[in-house]
C-alpha positions as CSV (number, residue, x, y, z in Angstrom):
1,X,97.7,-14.6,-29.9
2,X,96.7,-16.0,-26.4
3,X,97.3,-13.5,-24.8
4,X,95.8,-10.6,-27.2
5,X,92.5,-12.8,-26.6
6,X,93.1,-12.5,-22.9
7,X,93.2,-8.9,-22.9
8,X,90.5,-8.0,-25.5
9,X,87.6,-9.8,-23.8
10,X,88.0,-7.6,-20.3
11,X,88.1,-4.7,-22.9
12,X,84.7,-5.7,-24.3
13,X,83.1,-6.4,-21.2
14,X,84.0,-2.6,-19.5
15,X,82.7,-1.6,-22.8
16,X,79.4,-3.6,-22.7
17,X,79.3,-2.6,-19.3
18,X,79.7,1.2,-19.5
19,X,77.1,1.3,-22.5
20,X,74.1,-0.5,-20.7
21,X,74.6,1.7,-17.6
22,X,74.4,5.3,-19.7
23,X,71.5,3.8,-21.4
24,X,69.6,2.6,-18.7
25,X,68.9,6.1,-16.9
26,X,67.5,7.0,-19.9
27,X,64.2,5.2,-20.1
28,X,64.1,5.8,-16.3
29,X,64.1,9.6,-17.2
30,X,61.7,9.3,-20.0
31,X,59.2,6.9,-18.1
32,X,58.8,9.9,-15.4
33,X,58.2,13.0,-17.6
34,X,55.7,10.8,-19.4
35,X,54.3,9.7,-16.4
36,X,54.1,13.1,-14.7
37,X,51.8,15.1,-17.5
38,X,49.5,12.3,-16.9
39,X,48.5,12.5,-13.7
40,X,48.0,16.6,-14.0
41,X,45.6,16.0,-17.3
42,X,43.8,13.2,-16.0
43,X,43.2,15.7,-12.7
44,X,39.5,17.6,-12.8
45,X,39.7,21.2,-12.4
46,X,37.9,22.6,-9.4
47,X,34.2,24.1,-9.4
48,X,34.7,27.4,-10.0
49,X,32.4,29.2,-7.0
50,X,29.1,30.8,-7.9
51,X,26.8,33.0,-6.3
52,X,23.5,31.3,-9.2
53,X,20.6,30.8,-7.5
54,X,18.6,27.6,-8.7
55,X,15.7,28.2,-11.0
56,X,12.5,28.6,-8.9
57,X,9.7,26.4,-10.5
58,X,6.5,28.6,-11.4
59,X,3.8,29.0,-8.8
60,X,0.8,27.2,-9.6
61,X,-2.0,29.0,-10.8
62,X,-4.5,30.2,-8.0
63,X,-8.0,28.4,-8.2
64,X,-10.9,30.1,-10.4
65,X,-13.6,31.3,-8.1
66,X,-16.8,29.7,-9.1
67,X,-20.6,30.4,-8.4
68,X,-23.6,29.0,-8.8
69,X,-26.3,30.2,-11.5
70,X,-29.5,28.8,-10.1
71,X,-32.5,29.0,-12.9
72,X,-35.6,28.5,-12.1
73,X,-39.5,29.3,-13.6
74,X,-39.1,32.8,-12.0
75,X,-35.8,34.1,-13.1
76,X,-32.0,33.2,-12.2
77,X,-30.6,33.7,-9.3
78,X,-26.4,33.6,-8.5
79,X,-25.1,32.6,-5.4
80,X,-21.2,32.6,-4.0
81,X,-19.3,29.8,-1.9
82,X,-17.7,30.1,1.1
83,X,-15.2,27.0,0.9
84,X,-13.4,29.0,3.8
85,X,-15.7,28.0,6.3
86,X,-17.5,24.6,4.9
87,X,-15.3,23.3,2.4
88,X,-16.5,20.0,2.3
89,X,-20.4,21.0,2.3
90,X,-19.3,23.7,-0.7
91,X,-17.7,20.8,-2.5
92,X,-20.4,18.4,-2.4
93,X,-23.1,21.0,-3.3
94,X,-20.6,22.0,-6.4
95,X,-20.1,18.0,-7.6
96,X,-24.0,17.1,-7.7
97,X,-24.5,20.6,-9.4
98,X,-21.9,19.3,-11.8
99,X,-23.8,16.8,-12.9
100,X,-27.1,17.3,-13.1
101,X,-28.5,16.2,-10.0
102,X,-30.2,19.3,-9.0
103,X,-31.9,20.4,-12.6
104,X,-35.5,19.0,-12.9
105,X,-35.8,20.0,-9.0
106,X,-38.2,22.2,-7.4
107,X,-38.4,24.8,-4.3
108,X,-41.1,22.1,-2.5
109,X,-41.7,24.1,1.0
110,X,-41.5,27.7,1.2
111,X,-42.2,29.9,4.2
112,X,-42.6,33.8,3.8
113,X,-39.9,35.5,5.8
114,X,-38.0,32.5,6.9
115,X,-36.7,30.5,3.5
116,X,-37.3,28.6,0.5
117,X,-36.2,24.9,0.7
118,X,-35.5,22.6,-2.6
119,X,-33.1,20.5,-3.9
120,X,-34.7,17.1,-3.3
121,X,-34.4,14.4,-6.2
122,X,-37.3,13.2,-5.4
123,X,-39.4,16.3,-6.4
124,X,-38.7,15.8,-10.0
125,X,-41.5,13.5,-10.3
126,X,-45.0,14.8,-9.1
127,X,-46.0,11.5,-8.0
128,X,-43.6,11.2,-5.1
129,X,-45.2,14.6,-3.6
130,X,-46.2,12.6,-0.5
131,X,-42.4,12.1,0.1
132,X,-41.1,15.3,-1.0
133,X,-38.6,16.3,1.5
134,X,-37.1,13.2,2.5
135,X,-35.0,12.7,-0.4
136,X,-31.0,12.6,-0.4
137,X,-28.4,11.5,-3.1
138,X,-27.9,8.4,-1.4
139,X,-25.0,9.3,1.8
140,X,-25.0,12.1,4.5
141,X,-22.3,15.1,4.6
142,X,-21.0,16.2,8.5
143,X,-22.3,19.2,9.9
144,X,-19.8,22.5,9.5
145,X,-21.1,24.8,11.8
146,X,-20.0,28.1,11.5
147,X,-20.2,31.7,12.8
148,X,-21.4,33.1,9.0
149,X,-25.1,34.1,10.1
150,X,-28.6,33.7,8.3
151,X,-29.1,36.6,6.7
152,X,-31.5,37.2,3.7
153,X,-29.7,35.5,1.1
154,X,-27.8,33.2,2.6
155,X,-27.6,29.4,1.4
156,X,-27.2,26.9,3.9
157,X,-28.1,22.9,4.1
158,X,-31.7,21.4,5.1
159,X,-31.1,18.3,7.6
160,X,-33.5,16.2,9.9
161,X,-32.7,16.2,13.5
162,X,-29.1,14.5,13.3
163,X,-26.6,17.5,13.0
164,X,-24.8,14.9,10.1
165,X,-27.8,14.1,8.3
166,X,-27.2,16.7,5.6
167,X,-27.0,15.4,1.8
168,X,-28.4,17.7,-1.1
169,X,-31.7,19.5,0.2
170,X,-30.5,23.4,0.6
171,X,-32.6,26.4,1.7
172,X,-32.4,30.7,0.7
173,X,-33.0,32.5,3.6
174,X,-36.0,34.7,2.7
175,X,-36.1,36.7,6.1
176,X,-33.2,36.2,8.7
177,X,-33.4,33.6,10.7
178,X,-30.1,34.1,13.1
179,X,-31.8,31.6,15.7
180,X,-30.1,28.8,12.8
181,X,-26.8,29.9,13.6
182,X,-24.5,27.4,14.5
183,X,-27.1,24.4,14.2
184,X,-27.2,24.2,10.3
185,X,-24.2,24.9,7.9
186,X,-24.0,28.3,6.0
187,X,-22.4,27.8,2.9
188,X,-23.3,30.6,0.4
189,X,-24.8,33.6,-0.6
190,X,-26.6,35.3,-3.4
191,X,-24.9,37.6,-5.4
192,X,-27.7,38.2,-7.9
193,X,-31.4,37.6,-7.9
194,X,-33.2,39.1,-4.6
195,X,-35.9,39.5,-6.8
196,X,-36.5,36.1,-7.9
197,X,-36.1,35.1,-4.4
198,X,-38.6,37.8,-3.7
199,X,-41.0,36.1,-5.8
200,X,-40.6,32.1,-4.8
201,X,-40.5,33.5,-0.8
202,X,-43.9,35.4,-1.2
203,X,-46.0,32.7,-3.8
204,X,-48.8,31.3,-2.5
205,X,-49.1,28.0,-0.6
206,X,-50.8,25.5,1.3
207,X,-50.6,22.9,3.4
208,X,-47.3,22.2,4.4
209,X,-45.8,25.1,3.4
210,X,-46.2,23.5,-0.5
211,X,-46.0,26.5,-3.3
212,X,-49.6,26.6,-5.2
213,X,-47.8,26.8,-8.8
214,X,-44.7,24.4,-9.3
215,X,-41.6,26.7,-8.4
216,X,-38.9,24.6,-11.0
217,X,-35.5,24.4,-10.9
218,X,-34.7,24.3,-14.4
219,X,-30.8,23.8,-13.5
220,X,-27.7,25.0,-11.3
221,X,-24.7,25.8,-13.4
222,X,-21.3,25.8,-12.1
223,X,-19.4,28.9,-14.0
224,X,-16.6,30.7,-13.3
225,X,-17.0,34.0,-11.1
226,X,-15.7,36.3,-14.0
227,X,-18.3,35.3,-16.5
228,X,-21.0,36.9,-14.2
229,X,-21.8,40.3,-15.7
């Protein structure tokens, strides 16, 4: 019985030994081909190629031309900007039209054949007719000279003797007075209304250069271009 015990328990251990080594490659072999798939789905795909261009973003919708509707006690007259040439002057004269600061006004000094000045707050009350024409809306605008002449029609800014000394006073060339060119800044020009200039340019005056009968500015209107008929 000894010796049966003797030779059984090499038996089992070849056995034991035989069954762990068959099972062992097993889980190696299963641990790869899980492992495997992995990595390829867990991989992105590559960007397919494209010729798309990006979206371009809509182009901004140009600026509306706008003109000025200048109404007065003898009829309308409506005058274009050059912001081309004196953008800042055309800027300023469109923000105190804006709001208000020109209605209530009056054409005080007019010259037949030369111009027809205005746009002085101070003219709005009769009392400061002694100071008429020194008036401003409190700060000065540079001088931008440029090469559009002084025709008939033309709008361009009033100023003392300092080229910068521009602030609201305007004149309407009546005649054409080219010798301004380059020394005061051309800004505009009537579009409509030669006739109502016509009239202010030839009423009578006196002493200095002061219109006989009140020539109002009832108001200056900024509107669009394309509501002008």
């Amino acid at each position: 019985m000894k010796n049966l015990k003797t030779l059984l328990l090499p038996c089992l251990g070849l056995m034991f030994l035989a069954a762990f080594s068959q099972a062992e490659p097993a889980a190696t072999d299963t641990t790869k081909k899980s492992d495997a798939p992995a990595a390829k789905t867990d991989a992105a795909p590559p960007a397919p190629a494209t010729d798309a261009k990006p979206a371009t973003e809509p182009k901004p919708a140009a600026p509306v031309e706008e003109v000025a509707v200048i109404t007065t006690t003898e009829g309308v007259m409506v005058a274009e900007f050059w912001p081309e040439v004196a953008p800042k002057t055309v800027e300023n004269f469109k923000k105190l039209a804006k709001k208000g600061f020109y209605d209530g006004t009056c054409f005080h000094r007019v010259i037949k054949g030369f111009m027809i000045q205005g746009g002085d707050p101070l003219t709005k009350d009769a009392a400061n007719e002694p100071r008429w024409g020194t008036g401003d809306p409190g700060y000065k605008v540079n001088a931008e000279f440029n090469d559009r002449s002084h025709k008939r029609g033309v709008l361009s800014m009033a100023r003392s003797q300092d080229p910068n000394s521009a602030g609201s006073q305007f004149f309407i060339c009546h005649g054409e007075p080219t010798f301004l060119d380059h020394q005061y800044t051309t800004f505009g020009k009537l579009i409509k209304g030669d006739d109502v200039l016509e009239k202010i340019g030839t009423t009578k005056t006196h002493p200095p250069d002061r219109p006989d009968k009140r020539m109002n500015v009832d108001s200056i209107k900024i509107v669009p271009r394309s509501s002008i008929k």
